[in-house]
C-alpha positions as CSV (number, residue, x, y, z in Angstrom):
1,X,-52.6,-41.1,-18.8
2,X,-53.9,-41.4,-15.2
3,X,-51.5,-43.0,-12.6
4,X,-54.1,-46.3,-12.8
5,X,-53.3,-46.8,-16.5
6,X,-49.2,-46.2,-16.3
7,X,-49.5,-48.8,-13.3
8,X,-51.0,-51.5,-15.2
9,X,-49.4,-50.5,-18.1
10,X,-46.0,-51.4,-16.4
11,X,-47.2,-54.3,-14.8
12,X,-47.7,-55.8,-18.0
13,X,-44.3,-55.2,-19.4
14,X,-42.8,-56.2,-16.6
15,X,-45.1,-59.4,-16.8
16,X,-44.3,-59.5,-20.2
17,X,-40.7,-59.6,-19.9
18,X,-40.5,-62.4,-16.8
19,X,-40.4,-60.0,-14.1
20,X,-42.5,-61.4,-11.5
21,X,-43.5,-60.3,-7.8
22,X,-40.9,-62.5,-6.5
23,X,-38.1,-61.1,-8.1
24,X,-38.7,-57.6,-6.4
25,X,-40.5,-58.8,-3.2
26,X,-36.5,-59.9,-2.1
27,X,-35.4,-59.9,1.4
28,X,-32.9,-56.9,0.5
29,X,-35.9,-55.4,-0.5
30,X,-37.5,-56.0,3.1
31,X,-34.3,-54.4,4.2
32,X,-34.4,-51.7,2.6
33,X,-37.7,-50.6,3.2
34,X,-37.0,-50.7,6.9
35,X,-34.0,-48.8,5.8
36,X,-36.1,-46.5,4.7
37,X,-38.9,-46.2,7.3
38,X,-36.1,-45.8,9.7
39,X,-35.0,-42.6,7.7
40,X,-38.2,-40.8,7.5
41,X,-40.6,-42.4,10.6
42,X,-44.1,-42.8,9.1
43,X,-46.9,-44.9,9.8
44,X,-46.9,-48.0,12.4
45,X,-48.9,-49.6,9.8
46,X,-45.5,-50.6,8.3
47,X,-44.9,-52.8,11.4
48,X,-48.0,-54.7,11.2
49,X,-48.0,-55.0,7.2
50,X,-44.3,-55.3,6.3
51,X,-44.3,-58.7,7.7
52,X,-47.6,-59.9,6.3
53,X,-46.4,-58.8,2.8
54,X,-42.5,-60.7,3.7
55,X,-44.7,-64.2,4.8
56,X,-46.9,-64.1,1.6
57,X,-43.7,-63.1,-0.4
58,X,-42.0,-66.2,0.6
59,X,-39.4,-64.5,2.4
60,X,-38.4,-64.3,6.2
61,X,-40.1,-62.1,8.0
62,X,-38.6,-58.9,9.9
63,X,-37.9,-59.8,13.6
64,X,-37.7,-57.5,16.2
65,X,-34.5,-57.3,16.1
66,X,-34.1,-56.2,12.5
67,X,-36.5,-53.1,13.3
68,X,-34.2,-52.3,16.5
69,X,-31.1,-52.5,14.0
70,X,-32.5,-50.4,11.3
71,X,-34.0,-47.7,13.9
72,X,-30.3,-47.7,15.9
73,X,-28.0,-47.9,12.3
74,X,-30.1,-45.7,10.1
75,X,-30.4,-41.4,11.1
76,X,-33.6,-40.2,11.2
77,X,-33.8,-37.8,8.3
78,X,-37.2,-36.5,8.4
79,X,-40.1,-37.2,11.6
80,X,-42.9,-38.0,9.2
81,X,-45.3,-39.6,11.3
82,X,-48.6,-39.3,10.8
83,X,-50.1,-38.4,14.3
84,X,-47.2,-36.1,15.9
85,X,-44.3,-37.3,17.7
């Protein structure tokens, strides 16, 4: 099956089974993915979207200050941004 298909197909199950958005969109989750951008750079699109995503989710939204933490706390791993260094 195409990657399409598999995705709706697990969003149904998950539907199915009382997994909704909120209970993934969490504000560990937030954390973590600025755990994670932290590791392995990437796209300044995460800076502008990560805290869209957070306000829609009902959740706090990252402050500066959690991006400085992350960036000090967490070794970069892997320089993966998109447009050099």
């Amino acid at each position: 099956l195409d990657m399409a298909t598999r995705s709706a197909a697990a969003l149904l199950h998950r539907a199915n089974r009382g997994i909704h958005t909120r209970h993934v969109l969490t504000e560990a989750a937030f954390r973590n993915a600025l755990a994670v951008f932290s590791a392995f750079g990437g796209s300044t699109n995460l800076l502008l979207h990560t805290p869209a995503v957070a306000f829609h989710a009902g959740v706090n939204r990252p402050t500066v200050g959690d991006w400085t933490h992350f960036a000090r706390a967490v070794p970069r791993l892997v320089d993966a941004l998109p447009n050099g260094p």
